[in-house]
N, C-alpha and C positions, 0 to 999 in steps of 0.2 A: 504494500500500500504506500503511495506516494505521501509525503507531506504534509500539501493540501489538500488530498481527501480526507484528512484524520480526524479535522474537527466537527466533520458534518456525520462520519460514521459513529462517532462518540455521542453524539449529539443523540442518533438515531436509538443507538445503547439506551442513553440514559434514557432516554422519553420513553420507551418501548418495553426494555428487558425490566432496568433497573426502580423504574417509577420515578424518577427525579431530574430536577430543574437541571437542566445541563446548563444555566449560570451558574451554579453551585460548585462547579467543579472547574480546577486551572488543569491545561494539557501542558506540562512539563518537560520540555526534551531534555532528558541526561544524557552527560556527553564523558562519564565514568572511561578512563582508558581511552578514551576516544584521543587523535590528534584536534590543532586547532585550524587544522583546512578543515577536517569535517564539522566542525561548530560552525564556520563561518558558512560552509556552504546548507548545514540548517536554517540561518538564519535566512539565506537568500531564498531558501527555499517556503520562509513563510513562518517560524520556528519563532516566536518572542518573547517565552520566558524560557531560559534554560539552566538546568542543575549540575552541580557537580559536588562530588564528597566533602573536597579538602577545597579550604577555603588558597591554600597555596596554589594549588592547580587551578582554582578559577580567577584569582589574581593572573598566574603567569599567561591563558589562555582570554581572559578579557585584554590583555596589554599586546597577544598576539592579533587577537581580530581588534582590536581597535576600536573598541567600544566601552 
């Protein structure tokens, strides 16, 4: 599943399966182990809030994508 399908399939979850407000819930990419090409190319791909473990790796990985 692409990206930008995830928040309208989550969406469909929540309404559907789980009974609840899909405002109620943040889609979180975690980028755990991930390089920081592939966070940046999350973000391009639509991605706006994202996690990571250790606040070191998401210091060193926001100062690489530049944001």
């Amino acid at each position: 599943m692409s990206v930008p399908a995830i928040p309208s399939a989550l969406e469909r979850a929540l309404s559907t399966r789980a009974g609840r407000d899909p405002r109620s819930v943040r889609l979180i990419a975690v980028t755990k182990t991930k390089p920081a090409e592939l966070v940046r190319a999350a973000i391009a791909a639509g991605a706006t809030a994202i996690g990571e473990n250790y606040v070191q790796e998401a210091q060193a990985k926001r100062a690489a994508v530049g944001e």
